[in-house]
N, C-alpha and C positions, 0 to 999 in steps of 0.2 A: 586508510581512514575513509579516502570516496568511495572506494570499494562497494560497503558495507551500504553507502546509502543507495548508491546503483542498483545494489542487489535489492534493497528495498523496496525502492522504485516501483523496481521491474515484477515484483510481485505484486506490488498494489496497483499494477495495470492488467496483470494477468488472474489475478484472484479475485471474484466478484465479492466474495464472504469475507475476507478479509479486508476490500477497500469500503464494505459497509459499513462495520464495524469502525474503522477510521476516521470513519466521515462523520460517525457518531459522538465517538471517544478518542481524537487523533492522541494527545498524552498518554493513556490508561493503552491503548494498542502499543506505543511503543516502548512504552515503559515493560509491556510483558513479552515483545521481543526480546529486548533488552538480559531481559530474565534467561531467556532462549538461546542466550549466546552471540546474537548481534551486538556490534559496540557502536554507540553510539556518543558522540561527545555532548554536554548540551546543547553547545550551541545548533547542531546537527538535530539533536530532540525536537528544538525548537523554530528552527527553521521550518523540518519535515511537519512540523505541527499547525505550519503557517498558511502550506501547499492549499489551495482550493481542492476541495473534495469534485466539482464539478471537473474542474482542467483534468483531472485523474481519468474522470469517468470519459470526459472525450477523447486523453488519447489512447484508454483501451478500446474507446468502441473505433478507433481508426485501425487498429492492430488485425492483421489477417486473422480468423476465429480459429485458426489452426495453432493460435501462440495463447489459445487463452483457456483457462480454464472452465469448464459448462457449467451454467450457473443453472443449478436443481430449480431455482424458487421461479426461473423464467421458463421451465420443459415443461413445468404441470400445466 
């Protein structure tokens, strides 16, 4: 069950597009993982829904840039 949100986590520190996106629509984002094959319980929905968008954003910018995905919209 933690699994699933670990791995979640760990992509909404290492994917800039997708922790947009979240920080936007955090329900509507996991609700279409969800779709995707993620399980998520609600209480798990709604916790992750609860997460600050900022604390995300900080501890991907802590993450060595070698863990993270390059964010297009910041190379132009």
């Amino acid at each position: 069950m933690h699994r699933n949100v670990e791995t979640l986590i760990g992509r909404l520190a290492t994917d800039p597009k997708l922790r947009r996106r979240f920080a936007e629509k955090p329900i509507a984002v996991l609700e279409e993982l969800c779709t995707q094959g993620i399980e998520l319980t609600d209480v798990e929905i709604e916790a992750l829904a609860a997460t600050d968008p900022q604390a995300l954003r900080c501890f991907s910018d802590s993450l060595d840039r070698r863990l993270r995905k390059a964010d297009k919209e910041t190379l132009l």
